[in-house]
N, C-alpha and C positions, 0 to 999 in steps of 0.2 A: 396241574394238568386239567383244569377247568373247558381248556377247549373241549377234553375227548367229551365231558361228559355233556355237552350244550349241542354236541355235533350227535351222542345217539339219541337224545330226548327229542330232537328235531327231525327224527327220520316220516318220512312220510306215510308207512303203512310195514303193519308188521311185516306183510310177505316181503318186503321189499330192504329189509333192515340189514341184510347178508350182503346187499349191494351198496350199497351208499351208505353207511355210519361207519363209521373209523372207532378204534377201541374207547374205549369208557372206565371211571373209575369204578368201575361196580365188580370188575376180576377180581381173582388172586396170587396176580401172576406177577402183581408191582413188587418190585425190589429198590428201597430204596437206598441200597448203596450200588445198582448198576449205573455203568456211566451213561452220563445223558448226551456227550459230546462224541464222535467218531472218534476212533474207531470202534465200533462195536461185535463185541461176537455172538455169532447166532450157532445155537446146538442142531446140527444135521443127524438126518434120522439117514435107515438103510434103505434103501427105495429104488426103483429104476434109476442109474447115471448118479447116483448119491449115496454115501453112506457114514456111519455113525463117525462123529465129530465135533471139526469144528469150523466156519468159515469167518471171516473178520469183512466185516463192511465199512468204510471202501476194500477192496484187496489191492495191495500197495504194488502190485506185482503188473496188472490188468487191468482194463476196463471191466468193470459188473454189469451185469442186466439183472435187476432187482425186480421180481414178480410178487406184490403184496396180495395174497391172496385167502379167500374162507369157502371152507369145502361146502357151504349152504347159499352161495351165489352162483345164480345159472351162466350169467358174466363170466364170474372168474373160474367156471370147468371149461368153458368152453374156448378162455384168451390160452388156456392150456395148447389146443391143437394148432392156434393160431402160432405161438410162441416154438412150437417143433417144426411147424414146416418152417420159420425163420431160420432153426439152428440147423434145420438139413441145406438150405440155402448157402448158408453161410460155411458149412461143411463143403458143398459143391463147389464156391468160389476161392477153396485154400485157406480158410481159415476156423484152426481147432478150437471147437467147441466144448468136448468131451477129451478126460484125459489127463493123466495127469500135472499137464503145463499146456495149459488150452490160452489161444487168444484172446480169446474174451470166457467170462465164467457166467452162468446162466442158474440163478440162485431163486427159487419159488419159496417164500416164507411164511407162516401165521403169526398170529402172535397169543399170547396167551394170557391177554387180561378180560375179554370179551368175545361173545361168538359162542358158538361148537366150542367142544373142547375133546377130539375126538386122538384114542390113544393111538402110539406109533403106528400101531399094526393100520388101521384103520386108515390114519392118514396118509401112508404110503399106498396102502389097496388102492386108494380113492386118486393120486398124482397118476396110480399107472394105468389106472381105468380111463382117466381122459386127454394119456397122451402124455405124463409127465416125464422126461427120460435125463435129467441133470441133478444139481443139488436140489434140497429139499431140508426144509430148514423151521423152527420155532423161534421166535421172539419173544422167549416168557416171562420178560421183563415188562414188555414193551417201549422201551426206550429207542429204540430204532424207528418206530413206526413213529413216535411222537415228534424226534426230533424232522425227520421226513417231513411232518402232517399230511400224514396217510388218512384222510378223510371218507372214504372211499374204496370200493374194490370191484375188481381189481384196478390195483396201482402201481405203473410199473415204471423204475426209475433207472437210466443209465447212468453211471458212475465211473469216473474214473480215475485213475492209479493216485492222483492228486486228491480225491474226494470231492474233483468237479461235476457236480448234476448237467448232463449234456442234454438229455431228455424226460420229460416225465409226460406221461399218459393215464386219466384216469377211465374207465371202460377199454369198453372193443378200440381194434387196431386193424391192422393187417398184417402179412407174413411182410411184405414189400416197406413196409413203414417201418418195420420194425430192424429186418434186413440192414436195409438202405442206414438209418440211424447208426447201428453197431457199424456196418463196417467205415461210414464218414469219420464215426472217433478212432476205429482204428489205423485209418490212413493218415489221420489229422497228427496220431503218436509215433506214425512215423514218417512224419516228415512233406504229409503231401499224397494229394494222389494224382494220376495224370488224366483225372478229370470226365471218365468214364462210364456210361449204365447210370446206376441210380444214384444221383449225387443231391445232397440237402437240399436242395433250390429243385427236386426234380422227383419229387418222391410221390411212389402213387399207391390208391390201396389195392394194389391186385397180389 
């Protein structure tokens, strides 16, 4: 895992290392019998829309919205409100969010080789102070973020039931790009859409 550690030595300034460095060998969160290859499971904490678990990325069920995120980037509190008004969005157009058999599942994860390492309590207080209302999840392997190459935060990747990456984002977004993305993959898994609102070729950030 020689990238992670070339990618935090290269960060540009300490303020700034919460946003841009992706984990590093320098944790003690490596496990070296977790897998390195998908599917991978990440331990979910009890939190707004989340609680004590477990979820498997890809989920073989669903498409994923994968939020890679660390509670000491102003980025990644902030793609937090962005990422709820998407899921209320997408709530208002007929599609479950939240639930126990949601259409798409909405997964915010850390990881725990590098960073903060702040405990349950703490990191749930901190999901629901800016907005987090889904799963919520630790990577304390890090083998999920590695195999991703999560560089970066926040990084958010969509997924689907196959473990096809349909989109990835690193920083800010919009509620509208984000929207727009999830439900093209879910129209795309069933069969089509009839071509309506915000379609891939038509996506804006409002």
């Amino acid at each position: 895992m020689k990238r992670r550690h070339l990618l935090a030595t290269t960060a540009a300034t300490t303020a700034l290392v919460g946003c841009l460095s992706g984990p590093d060998d320098e944790g003690d969160g490596e496990d070296d019998d977790a897998p390195t290859e998908p599917p991978f499971e990440i331990a979910t904490l009890d939190a707004p829309g989340s609680e004590s678990g477990t979820i498997t990325v890809p989920d073989s069920s669903r498409p994923l919205l994968c939020n890679f995120t660390r509670t000491e980037c102003p980025t990644s509190r902030g793609f937090l409100s962005t990422l709820a008004e998407a899921a209320s969005r997408l709530e208002g157009g007929g599609y479950a969010v939240g639930g126990a058999d949601p259409d798409v599942r909405f997964l915010s994860v850390t990881d725990g080789t590098s960073g903060p390492s702040p405990t349950d309590d703490e990191l749930a207080a901190w999901f629901e102070a800016n907005g987090g209302n889904w799963w919520l999840g630790r990577d304390e392997p890090g083998t999920c973020y590695d195999y991703y190459g999560i560089d970066g935060y926040p990084t958010t990747i969509l997924v689907d039931s196959a473990g096809t990456v349909h989109w990835r984002n690193r920083g800010e977004s919009s509620p509208g790009t984000v929207t727009a993305t999830v439900r093209d993959t879910l129209e795309a898994d069933a069969g089509g859409s009839d071509g309506g609102n915000e379609s891939a070729g038509n996506r804006t950030d409002g």
